[in-house]
RODO-2510 file (C-alpha; in nm, 4 decimals, decimal comma):
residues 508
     n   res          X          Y          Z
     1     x    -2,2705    -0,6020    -0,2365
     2     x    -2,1521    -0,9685    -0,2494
     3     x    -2,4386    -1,1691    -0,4622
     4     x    -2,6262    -0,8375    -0,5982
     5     x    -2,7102    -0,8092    -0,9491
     6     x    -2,5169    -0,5782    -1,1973
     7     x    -2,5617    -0,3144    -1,3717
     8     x    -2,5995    -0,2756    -1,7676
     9     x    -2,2027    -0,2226    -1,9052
    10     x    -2,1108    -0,2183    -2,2927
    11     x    -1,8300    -0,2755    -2,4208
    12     x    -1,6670    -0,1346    -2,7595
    13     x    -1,4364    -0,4337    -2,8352
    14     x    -1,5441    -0,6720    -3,1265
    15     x    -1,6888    -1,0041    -3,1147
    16     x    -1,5053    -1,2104    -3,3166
    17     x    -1,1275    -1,2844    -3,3425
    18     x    -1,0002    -1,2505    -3,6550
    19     x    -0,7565    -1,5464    -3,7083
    20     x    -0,5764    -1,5006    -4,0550
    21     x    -0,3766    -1,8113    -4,2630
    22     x    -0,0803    -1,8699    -4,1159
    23     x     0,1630    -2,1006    -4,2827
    24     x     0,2803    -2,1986    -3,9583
    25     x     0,1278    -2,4679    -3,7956
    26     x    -0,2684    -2,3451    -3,8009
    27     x    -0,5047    -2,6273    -3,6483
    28     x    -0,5938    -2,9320    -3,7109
    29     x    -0,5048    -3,3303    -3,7083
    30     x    -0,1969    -3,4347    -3,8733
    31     x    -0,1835    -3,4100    -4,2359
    32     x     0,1276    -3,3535    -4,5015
    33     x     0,1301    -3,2191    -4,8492
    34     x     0,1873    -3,4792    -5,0969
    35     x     0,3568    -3,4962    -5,4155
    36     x     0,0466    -3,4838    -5,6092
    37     x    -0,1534    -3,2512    -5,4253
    38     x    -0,3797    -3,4585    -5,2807
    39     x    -0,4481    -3,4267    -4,8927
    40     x    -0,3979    -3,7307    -4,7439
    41     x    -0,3446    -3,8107    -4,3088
    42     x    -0,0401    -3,9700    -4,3126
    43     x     0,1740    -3,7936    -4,1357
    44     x     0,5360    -3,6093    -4,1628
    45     x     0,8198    -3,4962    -3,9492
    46     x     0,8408    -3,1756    -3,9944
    47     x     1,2151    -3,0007    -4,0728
    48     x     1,2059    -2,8601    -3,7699
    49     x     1,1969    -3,1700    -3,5900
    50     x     1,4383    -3,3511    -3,8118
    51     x     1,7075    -3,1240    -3,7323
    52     x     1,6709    -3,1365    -3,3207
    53     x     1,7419    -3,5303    -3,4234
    54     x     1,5271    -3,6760    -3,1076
    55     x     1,1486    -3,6244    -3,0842
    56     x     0,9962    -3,5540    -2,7243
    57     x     0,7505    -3,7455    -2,5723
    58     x     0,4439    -3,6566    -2,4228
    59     x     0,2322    -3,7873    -2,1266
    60     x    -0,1248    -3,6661    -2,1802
    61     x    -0,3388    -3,6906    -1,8462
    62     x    -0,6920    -3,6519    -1,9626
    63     x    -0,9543    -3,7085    -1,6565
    64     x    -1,3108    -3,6780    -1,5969
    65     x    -1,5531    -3,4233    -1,4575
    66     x    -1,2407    -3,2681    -1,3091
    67     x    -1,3161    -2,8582    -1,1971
    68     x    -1,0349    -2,5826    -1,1677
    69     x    -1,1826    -2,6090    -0,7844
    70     x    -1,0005    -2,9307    -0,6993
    71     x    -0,6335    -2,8018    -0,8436
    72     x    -0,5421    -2,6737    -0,5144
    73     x    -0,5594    -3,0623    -0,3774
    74     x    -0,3207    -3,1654    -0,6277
    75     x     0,0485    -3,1033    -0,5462
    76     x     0,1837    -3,2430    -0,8291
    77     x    -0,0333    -3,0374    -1,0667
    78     x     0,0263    -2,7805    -0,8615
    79     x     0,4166    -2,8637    -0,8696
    80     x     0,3770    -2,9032    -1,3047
    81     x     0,1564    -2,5369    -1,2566
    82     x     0,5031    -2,3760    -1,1563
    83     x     0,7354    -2,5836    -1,3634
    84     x     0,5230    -2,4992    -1,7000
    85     x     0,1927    -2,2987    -1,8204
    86     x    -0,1453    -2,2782    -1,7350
    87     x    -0,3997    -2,2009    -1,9623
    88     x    -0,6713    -1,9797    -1,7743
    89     x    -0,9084    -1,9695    -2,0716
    90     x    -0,9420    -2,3081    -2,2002
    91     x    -1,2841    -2,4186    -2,2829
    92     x    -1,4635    -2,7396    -2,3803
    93     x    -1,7354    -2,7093    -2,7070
    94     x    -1,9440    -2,9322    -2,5000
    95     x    -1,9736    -3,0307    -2,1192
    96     x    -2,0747    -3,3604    -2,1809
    97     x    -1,7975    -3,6637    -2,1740
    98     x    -1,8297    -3,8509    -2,5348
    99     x    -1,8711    -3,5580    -2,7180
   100     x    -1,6033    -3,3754    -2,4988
   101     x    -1,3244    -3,6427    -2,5927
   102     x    -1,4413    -3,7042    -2,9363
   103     x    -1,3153    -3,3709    -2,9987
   104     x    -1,0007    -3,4279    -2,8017
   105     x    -0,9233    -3,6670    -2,9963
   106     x    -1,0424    -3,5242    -3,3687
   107     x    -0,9600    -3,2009    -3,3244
   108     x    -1,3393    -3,1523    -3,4445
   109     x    -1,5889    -2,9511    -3,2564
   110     x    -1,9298    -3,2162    -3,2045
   111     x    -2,1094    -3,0802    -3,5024
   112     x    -1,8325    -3,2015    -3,6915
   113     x    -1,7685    -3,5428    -3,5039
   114     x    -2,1361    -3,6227    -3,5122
   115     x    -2,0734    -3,7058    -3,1259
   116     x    -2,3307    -3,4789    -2,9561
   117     x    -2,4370    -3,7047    -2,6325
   118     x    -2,3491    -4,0107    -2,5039
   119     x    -2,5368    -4,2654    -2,6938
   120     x    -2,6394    -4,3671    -3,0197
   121     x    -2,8324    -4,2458    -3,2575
   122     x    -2,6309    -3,8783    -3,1574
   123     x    -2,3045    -4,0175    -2,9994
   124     x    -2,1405    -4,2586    -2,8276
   125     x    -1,8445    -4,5359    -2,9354
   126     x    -2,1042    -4,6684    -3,2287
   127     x    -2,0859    -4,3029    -3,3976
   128     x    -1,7499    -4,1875    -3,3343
   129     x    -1,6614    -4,5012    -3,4991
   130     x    -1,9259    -4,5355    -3,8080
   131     x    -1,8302    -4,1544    -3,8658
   132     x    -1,5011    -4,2312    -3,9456
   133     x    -1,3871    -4,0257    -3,6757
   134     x    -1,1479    -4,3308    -3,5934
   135     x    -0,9145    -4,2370    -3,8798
   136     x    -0,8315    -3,8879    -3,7953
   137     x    -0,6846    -3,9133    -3,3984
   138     x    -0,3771    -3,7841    -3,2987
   139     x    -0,2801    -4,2033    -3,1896
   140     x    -0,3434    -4,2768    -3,6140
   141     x    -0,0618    -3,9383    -3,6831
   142     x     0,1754    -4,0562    -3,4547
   143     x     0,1720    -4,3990    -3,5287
   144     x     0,2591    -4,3430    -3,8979
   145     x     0,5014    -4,0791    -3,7310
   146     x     0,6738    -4,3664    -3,5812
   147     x     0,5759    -4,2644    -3,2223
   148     x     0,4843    -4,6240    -2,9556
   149     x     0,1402    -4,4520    -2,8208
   150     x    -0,0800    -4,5702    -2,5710
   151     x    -0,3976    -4,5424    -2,4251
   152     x    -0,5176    -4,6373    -2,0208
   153     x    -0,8179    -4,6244    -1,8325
   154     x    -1,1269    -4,4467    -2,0478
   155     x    -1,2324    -4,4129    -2,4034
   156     x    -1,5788    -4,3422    -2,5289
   157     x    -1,8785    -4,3777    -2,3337
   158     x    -2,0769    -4,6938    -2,5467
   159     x    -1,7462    -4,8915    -2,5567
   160     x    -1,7423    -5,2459    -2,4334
   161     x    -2,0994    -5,2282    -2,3821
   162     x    -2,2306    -5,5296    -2,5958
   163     x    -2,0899    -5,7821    -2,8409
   164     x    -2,1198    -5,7461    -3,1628
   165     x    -1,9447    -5,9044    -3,4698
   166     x    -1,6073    -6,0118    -3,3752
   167     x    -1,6943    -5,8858    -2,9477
   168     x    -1,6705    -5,5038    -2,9232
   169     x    -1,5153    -5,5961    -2,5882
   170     x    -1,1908    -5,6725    -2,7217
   171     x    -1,1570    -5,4365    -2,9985
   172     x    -0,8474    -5,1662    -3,0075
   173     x    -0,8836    -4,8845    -3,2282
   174     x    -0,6439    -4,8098    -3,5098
   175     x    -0,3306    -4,5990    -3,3392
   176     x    -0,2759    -4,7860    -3,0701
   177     x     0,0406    -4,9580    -2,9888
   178     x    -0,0951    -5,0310    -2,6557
   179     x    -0,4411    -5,0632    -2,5348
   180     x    -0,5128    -5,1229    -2,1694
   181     x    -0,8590    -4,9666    -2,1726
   182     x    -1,2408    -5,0671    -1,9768
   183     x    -1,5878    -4,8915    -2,0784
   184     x    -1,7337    -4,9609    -1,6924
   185     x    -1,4839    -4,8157    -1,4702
   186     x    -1,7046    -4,5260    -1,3288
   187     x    -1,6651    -4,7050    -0,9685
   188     x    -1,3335    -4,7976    -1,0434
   189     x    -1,3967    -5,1613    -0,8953
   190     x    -1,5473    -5,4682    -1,0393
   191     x    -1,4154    -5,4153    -1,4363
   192     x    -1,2817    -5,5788    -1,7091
   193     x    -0,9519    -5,4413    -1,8694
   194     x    -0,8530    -5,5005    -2,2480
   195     x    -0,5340    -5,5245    -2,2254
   196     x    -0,4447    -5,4995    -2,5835
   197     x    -0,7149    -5,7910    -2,6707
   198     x    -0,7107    -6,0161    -2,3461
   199     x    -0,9896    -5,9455    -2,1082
   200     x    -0,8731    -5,9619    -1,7681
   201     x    -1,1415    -5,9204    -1,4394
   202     x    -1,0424    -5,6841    -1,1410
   203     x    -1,2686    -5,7204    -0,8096
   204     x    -1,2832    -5,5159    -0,5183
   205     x    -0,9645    -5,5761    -0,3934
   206     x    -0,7594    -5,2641    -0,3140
   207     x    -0,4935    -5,3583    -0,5422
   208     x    -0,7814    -5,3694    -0,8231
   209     x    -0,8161    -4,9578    -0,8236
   210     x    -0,8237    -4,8765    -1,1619
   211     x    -0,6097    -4,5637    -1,1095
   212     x    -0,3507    -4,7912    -0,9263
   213     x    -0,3513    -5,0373    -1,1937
   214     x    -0,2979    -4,8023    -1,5158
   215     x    -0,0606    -4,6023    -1,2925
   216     x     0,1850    -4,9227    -1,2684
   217     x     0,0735    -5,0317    -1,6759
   218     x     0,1749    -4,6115    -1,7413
   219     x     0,4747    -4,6574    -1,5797
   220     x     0,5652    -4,9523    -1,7604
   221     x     0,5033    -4,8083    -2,0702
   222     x     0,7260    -4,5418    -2,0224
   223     x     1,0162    -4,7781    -1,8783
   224     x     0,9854    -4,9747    -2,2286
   225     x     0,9520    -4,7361    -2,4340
   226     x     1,2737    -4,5226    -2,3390
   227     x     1,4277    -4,8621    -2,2937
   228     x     1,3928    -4,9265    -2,6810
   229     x     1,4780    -4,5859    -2,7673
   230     x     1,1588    -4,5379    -2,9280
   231     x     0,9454    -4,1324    -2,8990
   232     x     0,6303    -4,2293    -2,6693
   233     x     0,2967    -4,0533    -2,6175
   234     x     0,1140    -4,2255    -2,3367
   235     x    -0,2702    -4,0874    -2,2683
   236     x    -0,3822    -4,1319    -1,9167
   237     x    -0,7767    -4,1483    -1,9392
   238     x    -0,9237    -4,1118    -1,6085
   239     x    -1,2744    -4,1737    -1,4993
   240     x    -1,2340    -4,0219    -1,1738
   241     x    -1,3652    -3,7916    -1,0325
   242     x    -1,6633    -3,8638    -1,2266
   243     x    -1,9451    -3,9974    -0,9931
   244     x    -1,9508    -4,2361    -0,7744
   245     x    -1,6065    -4,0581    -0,7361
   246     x    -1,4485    -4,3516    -0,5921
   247     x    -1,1531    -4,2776    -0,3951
   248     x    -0,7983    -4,5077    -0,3764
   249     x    -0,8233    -4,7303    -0,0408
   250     x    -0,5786    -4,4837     0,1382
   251     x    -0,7594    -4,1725     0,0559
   252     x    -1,0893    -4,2876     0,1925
   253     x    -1,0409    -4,1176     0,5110
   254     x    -0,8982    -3,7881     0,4426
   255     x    -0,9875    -3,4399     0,3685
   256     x    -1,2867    -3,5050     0,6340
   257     x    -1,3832    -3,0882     0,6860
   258     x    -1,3337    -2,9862     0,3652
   259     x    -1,6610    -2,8742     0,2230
   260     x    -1,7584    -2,6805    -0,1390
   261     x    -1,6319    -2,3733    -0,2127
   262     x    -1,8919    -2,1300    -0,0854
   263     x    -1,8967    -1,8728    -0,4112
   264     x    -2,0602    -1,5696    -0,4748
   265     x    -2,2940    -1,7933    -0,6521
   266     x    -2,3260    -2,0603    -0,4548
   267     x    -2,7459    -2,1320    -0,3719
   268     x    -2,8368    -1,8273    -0,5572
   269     x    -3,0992    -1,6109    -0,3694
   270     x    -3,2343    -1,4712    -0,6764
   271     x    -3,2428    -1,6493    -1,0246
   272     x    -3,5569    -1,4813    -1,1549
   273     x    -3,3988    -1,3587    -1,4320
   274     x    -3,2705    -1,7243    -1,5492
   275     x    -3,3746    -1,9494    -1,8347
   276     x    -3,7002    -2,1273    -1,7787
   277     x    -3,5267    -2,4427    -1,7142
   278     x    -3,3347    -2,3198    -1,4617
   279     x    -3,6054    -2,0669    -1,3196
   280     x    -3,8220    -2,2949    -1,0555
   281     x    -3,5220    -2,4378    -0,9367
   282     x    -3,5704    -2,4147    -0,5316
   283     x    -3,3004    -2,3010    -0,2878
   284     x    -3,0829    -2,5288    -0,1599
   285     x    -3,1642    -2,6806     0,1835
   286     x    -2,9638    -2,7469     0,4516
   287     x    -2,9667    -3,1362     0,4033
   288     x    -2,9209    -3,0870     0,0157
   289     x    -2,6222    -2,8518     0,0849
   290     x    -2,4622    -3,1258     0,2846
   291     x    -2,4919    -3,3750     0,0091
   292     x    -2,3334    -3,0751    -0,2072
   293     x    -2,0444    -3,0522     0,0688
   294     x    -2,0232    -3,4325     0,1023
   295     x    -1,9877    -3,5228    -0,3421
   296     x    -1,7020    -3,1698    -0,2858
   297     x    -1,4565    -3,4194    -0,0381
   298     x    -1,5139    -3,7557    -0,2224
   299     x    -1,4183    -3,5731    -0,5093
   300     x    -1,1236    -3,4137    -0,3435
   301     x    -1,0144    -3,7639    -0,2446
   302     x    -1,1060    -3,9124    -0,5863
   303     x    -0,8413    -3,7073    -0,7553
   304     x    -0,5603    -3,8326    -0,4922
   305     x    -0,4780    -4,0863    -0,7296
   306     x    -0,4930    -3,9172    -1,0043
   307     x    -0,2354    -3,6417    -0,8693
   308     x     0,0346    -3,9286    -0,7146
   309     x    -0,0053    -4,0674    -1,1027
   310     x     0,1597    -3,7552    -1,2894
   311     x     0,4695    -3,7845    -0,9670
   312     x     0,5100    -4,1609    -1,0291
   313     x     0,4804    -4,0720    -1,4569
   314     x     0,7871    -3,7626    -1,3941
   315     x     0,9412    -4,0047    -1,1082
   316     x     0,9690    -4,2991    -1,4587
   317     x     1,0612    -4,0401    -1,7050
   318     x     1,3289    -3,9148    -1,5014
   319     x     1,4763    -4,2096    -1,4139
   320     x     1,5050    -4,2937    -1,7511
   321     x     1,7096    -3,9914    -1,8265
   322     x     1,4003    -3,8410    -2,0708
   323     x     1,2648    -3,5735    -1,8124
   324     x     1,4117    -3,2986    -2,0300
   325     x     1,2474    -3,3968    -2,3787
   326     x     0,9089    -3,4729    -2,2398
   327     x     0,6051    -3,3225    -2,2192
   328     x     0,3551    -3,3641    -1,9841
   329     x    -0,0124    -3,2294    -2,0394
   330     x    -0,3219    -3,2193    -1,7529
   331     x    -0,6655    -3,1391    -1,8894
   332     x    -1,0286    -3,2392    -1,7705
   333     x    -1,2790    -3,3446    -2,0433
   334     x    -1,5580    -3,0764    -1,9022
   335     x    -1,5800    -2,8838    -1,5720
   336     x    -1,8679    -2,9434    -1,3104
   337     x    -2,1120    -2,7500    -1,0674
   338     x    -2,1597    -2,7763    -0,6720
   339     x    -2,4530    -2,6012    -0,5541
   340     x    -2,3763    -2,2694    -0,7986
   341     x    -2,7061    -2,1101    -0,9207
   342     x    -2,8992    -2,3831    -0,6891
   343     x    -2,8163    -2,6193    -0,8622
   344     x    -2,6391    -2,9518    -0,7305
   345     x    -2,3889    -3,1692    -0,9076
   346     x    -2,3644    -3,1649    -1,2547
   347     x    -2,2533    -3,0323    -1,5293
   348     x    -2,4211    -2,9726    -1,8267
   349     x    -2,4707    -2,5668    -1,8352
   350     x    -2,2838    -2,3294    -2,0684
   351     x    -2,1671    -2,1763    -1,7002
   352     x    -1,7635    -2,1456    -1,6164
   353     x    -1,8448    -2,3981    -1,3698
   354     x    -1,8698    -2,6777    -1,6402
   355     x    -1,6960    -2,4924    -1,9221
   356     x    -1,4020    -2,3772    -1,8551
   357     x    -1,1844    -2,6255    -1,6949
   358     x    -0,7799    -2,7060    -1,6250
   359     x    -0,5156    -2,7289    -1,9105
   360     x    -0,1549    -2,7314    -1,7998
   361     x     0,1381    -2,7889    -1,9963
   362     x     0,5088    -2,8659    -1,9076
   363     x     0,7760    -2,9495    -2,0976
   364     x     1,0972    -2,8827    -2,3482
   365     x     1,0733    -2,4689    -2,3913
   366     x     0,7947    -2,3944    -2,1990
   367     x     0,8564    -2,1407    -1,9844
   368     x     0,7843    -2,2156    -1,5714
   369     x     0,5237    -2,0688    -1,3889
   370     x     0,3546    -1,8779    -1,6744
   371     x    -0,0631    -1,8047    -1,7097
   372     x    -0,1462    -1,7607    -2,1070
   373     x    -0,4678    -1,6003    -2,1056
   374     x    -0,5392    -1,6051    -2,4647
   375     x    -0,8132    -1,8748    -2,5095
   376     x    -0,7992    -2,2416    -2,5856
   377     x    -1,0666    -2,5123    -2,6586
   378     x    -1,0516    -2,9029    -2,6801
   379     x    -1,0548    -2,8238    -3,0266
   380     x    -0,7050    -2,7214    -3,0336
   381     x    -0,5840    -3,1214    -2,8128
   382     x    -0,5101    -3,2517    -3,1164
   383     x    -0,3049    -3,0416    -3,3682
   384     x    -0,1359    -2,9459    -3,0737
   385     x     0,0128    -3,2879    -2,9689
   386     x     0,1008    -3,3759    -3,3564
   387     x     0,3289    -3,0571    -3,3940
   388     x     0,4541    -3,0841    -3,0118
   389     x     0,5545    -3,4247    -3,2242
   390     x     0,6726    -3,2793    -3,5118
   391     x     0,4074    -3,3159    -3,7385
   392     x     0,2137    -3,0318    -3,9607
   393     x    -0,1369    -3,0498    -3,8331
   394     x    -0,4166    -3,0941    -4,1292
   395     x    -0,6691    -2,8542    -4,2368
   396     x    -0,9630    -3,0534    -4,1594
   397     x    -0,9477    -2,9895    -3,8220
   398     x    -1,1499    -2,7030    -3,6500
   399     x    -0,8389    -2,6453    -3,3606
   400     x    -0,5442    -2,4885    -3,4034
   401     x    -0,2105    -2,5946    -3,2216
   402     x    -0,1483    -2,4200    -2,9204
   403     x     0,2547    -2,5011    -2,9565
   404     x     0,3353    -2,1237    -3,0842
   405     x     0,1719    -2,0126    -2,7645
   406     x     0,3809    -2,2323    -2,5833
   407     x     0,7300    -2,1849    -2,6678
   408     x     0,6752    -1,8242    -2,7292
   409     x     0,7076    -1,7756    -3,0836
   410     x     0,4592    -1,4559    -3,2466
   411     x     0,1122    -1,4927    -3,3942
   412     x    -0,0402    -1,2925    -3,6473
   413     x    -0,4087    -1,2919    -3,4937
   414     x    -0,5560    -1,5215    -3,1972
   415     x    -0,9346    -1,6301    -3,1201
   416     x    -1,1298    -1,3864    -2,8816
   417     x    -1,4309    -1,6405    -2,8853
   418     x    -1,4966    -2,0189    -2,7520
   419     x    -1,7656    -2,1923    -2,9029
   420     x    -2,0013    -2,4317    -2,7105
   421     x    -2,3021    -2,6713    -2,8150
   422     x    -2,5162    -2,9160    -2,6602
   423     x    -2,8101    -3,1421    -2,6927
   424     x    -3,0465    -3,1835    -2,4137
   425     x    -3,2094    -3,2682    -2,1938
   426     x    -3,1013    -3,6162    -2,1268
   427     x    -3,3712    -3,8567    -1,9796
   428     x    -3,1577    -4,1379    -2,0701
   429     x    -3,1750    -4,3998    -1,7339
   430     x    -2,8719    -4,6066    -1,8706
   431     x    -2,6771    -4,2693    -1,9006
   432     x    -2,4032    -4,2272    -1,6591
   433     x    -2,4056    -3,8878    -1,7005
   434     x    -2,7838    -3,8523    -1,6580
   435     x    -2,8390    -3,5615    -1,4605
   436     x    -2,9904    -3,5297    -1,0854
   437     x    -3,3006    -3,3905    -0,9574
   438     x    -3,2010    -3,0012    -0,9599
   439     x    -2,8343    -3,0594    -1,0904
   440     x    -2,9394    -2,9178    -1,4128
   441     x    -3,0723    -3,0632    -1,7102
   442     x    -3,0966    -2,7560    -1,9618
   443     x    -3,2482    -2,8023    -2,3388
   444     x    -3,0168    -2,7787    -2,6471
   445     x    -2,8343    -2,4578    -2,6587
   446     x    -2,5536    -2,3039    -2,8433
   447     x    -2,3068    -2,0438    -2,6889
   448     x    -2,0176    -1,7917    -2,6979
   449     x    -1,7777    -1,7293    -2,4459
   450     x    -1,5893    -1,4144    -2,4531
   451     x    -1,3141    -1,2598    -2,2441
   452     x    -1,6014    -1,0516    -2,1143
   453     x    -1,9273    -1,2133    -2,2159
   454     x    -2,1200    -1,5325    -2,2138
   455     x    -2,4136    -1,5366    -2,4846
   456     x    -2,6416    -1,8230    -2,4524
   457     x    -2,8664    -1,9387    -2,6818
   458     x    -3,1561    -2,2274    -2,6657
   459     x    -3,3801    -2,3378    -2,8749
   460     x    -3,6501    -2,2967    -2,7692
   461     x    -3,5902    -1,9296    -2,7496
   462     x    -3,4681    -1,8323    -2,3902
   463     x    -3,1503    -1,6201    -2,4251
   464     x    -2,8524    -1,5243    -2,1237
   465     x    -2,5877    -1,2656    -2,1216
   466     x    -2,3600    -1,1876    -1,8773
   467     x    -2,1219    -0,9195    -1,8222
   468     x    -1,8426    -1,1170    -1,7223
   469     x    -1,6125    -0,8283    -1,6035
   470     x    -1,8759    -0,6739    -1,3715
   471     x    -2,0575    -1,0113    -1,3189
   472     x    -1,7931    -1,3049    -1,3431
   473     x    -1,9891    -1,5469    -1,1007
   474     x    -2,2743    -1,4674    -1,3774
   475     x    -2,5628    -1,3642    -1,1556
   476     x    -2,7311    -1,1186    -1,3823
   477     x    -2,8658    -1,2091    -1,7297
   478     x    -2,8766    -0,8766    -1,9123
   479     x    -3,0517    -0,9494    -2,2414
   480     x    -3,2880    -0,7816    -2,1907
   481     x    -3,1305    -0,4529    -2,1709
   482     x    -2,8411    -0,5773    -2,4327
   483     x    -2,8057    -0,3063    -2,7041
   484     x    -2,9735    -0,4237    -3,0643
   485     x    -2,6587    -0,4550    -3,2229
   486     x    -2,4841    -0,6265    -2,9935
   487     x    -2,7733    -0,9344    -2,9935
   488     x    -2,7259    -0,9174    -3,3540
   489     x    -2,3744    -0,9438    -3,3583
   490     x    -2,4218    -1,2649    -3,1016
   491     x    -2,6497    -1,3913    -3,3003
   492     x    -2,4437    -1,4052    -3,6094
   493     x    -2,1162    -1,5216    -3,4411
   494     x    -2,3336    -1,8340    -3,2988
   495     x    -2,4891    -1,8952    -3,6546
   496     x    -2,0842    -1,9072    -3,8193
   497     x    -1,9708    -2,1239    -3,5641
   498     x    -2,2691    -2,3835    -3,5917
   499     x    -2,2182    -2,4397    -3,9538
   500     x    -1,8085    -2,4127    -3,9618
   501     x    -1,5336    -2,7085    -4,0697
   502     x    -1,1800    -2,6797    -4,0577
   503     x    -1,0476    -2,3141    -4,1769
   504     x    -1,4027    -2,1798    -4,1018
   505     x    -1,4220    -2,2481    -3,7390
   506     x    -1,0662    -2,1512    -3,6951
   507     x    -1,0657    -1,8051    -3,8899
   508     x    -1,3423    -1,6885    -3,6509
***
């Protein structure tokens, strides 16, 4: 029966995937062997590269709060779905924005970054940057590659906030060729853009859209770069849909009966059996579950921008003759929840909802219309646009590249698991990300994400696990009746990943 709860089922497989060292292109951030020995970052070609002579671009679209539920509004993801692959088990180590694209851009899972919320002292610009984390993007690796990179729209939550020595407000990070970046575009109105140093105000003004505006800077970008012959990689850094989800002036209107996706476990009639958090959470009431169908279409129009972006990126690259040695890549920094498990909007539980979110590539030997189910984190961003690039990705790294997967070449071993972490609650008021009354505020927890499990873990001692194949809208937590040795084994696997780096992380 649709919404019951289900039954005990055990499964034989194991755990943990066994990754073993590959020579070929194993995770991380760019790094070559040196003459001496010594591991630097500066990064190589690799031979492989060298002999195809010209090195592809890639066009990284990288927005915000963005859930697998909003694809099917998107023709021109949907149009890049069927012209490349689609990763349908890619998963974010933490649903939470700073720490989310710290790791995008590391390669590092947040224990590593030291990015583990939003704000200083545990995250935010200030840490990424006093960690060092700074050093070790993917922009630094292709720079020294001799790639013209570029970064529009949204960094790190904390940037541009204050002054401080020199005015954080027009600082660029090391990488970038080309900044064009705000830290207050949430609304997408009334912002200041660094554009590579030079502040410049945008109002209210249609024309002022910050999609709009980095759409005609990205396409700019692209028109340059080919022009002087030079490999690109262009990130478009969206903070739509992320709340106020602030539609383009021409998308206002639309989409007005659409309403959330009424799941299995949408307003859950029985969450008993939840964490204590989540426990005394009320049902959903008919007023709330308007405001729940209401945030569902201004997303849906939020993301109209963002999808008639990637057709006018293809439109440039095409017209510039580089459609055929260019990759283009569609993620979303964490997912997000509408009225699942009563909750509201948010998205800050170790549910699919918020973890498991789009990743589509398309480009030079990928083959069209393909699903790769073998899993993927934000983990594996990184090393996976430095060898798309040509570069040997470094050890440090906790990812691995996902470029084998994509142009079909064999692996020894692949990961079974996804690792997630995060550090709550949040009561921070200056927090854009702060969550709602009933969207879901949940304590610090660790978790594992299996093809057939979810094991959650908080601290202060309340456990979940689901049986995903008999339960995959994750209704019923069965720890209770979980077998001994399979809490133990959970147990362990979430004790390795907390305490990996580099080669750890990625031979579990």
């Amino acid at each position: 029966m649709l919404g019951a709860k289900p039954r005990p089922r055990w499964s034989a497989a194991p755990l943990s995937a066994v990754l073993l060292a590959c020579a070929l292109a194993l995770a991380g951030c760019a790094q070559p062997a040196s003459g001496d020995g010594k591991k630097g970052r500066d990064a190589v070609v690799s031979a492989s590269a060298q002999a195809k002579g010209k090195r592809p671009n890639i066009v990284y679209i990288l927005t915000d709060d963005l859930s697998w539920d909003l694809v099917d509004y998107m023709p021109n993801v949907k149009a890049l779905q069927r012209r490349g692959m689609t990763f349908s088990n890619y998963f974010v180590a933490d649903t939470l924005c700073c720490p989310s694209r710290a790791t995008i851009l590391t390669g590092k899972y947040p224990h590593n970054t030291g990015v583990r919320s939003n704000d200083p002292p545990t995250g935010g610009f200030d840490i990424f940057n006093a960690r060092g984390n700074e050093k070790d993007t993917f922009a630094v690796a292709l720079t020294k590659a001799g790639y013209r990179t570029a970064l529009m729209g949204k960094y790190l939550n904390g940037y541009e906030t204050k002054k401080r020595q020199g005015s954080s407000r027009v600082y660029v990070p090391p990488g970038w060729a080309e900044w064009q970046v705000t830290g207050l575009g949430y609304a997408n109105y009334n912002y200041n853009l660094n554009g590579n140093g030079t502040l410049t105000h945008h109002g209210r003004s249609p024309k002022d859209h910050l999609n709009s505006v980095i759409t005609a800077k990205g396409v700019d970008f692209v028109n340059r770069s080919a022009d002087a012959g030079q490999p690109f990689m262009l990130e478009m850094s969206t903070f739509s849909p992320h709340a106020p989800a602030t539609p383009a002036p021409e998308d206002a209107h639309k989409f007005g009966r659409v309403r959330a996706p009424r799941t299995p476990g949408f307003n859950e009639p029985d969450i008993s059996d939840k964490p204590g958090w989540l426990r005394k959470y009320p049902r959903l009431r008919p007023r709330q579950i308007a405001k729940v169908d209401q945030a569902f279409r201004e997303r849906v129009r939020a993301v109209q921008s963002i999808d008639r972006m990637i057709g006018a990126l293809q439109a440039a690259v095409n017209a510039k003759g580089r459609g055929a040695d260019t990759y283009f890549v569609f993620n979303s920094d964490n997912g997000y929840h509408l009225g699942q498990h009563r909750l509201v909007e948010g998205k800050l539980t170790a549910y699919d909802t918020d973890i498991r979110v789009p990743l589509v590539v398309a480009g030079p030997g990928v083959p069209a219309g393909k699903t790769e189910p073998r899993f993927a984190q934000n983990t594996d961003i990184c090393p996976t646009i430095e060898e798309l690039a040509g570069l040997k990705p470094a050890d440090s790294a906790d990812g691995r590249s996902l470029e084998p997967l994509l142009h079909g070449r064999p692996v020894s071993s692949w990961r079974t698991t996804a690792f997630i972490e995060h550090l709550g609650p949040n009561y921070r008021h200056d927090d854009p990300d702060l969550p709602t009354k009933y969207g879901g505020n949940p304590p610090t927890y660790y978790a594992v994400r299996t093809a057939n499990e979810l094991y959650v873990e908080y601290e202060n001692g309340d456990r979940e696990y689901y049986d995903l194949a008999r339960d995959p809208w994750e209704l019923g937590n069965l720890w209770r009746q979980a077998p001994e040795a399979r809490k133990a084994e959970l147990k362990s696997l979430v004790a390795s990943y907390r305490n990996c780096a580099g080669a750890d992380c990625r031979n579990l």
